[in-house]
C-alpha positions in Angstrom: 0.0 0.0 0.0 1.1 3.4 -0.8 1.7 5.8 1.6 -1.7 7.9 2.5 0.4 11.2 3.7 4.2 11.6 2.9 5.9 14.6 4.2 7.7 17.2 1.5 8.9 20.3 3.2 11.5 20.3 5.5 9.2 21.9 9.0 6.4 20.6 10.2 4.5 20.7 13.4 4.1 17.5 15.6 2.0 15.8 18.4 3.9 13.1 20.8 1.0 10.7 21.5 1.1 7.2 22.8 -0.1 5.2 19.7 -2.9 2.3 20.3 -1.5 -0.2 17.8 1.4 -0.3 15.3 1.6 2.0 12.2 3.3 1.9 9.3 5.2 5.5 7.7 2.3 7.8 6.2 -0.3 6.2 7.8 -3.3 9.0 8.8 -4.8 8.9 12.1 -7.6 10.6 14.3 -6.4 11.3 17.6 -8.8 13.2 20.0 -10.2 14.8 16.6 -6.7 15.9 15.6 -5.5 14.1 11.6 -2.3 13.8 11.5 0.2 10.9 10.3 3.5 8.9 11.3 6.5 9.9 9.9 8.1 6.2 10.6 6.7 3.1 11.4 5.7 2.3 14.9 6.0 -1.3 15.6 3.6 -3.6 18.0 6.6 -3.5 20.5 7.2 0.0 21.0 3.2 0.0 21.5 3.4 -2.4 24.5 6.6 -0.2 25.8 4.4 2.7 25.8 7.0 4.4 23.7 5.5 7.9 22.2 5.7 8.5 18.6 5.9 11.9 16.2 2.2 12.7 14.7 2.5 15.2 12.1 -0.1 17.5 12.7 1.3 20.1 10.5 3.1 21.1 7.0 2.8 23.2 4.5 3.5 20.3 1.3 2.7 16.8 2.0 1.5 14.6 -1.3 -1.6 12.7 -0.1 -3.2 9.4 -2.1 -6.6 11.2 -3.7 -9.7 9.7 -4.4 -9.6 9.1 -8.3 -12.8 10.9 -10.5 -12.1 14.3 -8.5 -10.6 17.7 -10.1 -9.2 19.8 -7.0 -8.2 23.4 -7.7 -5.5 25.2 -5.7 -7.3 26.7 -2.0 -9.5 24.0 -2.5 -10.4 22.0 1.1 -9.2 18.9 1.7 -11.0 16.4 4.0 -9.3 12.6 5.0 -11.8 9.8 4.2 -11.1 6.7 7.1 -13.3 4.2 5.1 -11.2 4.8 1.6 -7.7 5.9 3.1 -7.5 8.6 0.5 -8.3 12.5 0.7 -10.9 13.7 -0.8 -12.4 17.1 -1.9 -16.4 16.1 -0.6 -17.0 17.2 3.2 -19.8 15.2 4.0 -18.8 14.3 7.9 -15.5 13.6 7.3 -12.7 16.0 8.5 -11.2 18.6 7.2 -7.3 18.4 7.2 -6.1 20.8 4.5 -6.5 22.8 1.2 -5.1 21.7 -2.0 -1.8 23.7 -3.6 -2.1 22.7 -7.2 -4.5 22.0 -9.6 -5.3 18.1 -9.9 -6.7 16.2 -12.8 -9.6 13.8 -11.9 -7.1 10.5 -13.1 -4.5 11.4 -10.9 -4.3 9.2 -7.4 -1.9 11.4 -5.8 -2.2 15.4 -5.0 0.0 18.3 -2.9 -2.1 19.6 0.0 -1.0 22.2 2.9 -1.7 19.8 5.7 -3.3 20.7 8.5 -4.7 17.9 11.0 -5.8 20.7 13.6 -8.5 22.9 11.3 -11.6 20.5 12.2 -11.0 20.7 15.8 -10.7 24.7 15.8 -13.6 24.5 14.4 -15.3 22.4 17.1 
């Protein structure tokens, strides 16, 4: 599986939080209504150790997996869809997490997004 959320700028803003299970890089997550994603893997041990882990909560590029059939335009927002593991431009109840950069053909699966996992719960 591609990654859902790979990091391209060099700063970013993270969250040390205890995962509940093991992760692999670029996973997205929802933790207490914040989206952010791992930046390494986080294995099943380090979860048992109670080890805390790096959520990116932040960045200004990261290239997300898109849902195919959609044309994003630059300003555009962004929302992460759990039940497909892709980003998607339709807000239904799903949370927003971004605003596109570039413009994005519909055939494309992969899109640059300023990330932001913290919009939907300033919003709250």
């Amino acid at each position: 599986m591609a990654k859902e959320c790979e990091l391209l700028c060099k700063t970013y803003e993270e969250l040390r939080v205890v995962p509940v299970g093991a992760a692999a890089a670029g996973e997205v997550v929802v933790y207490d209504e914040v989206v952010g994603f791992h930046l390494v893997a986080f294995s099943a041990i380090q979860v048992a150790a109670g080890e805390s882990a790096a959520l990116i909560i932040k960045a200004e590029r990261c290239q997300v997996i898109k849902n195919t059939g959609e044309v994003w335009k630059p300003g555009e927002a962004v929302y992460w869809d759990p039940t497909n593991n892709w980003f998607t431009n339709v807000a239904g109840a799903l949370s927003i997490c971004g605003v596109s950069v570039e413009d994005v053909a519909s055939a494309v699966v992969t899109a640059v997004i300023n990330f932001d996992g913290r919009v939907a719960f300033l919003k709250a």
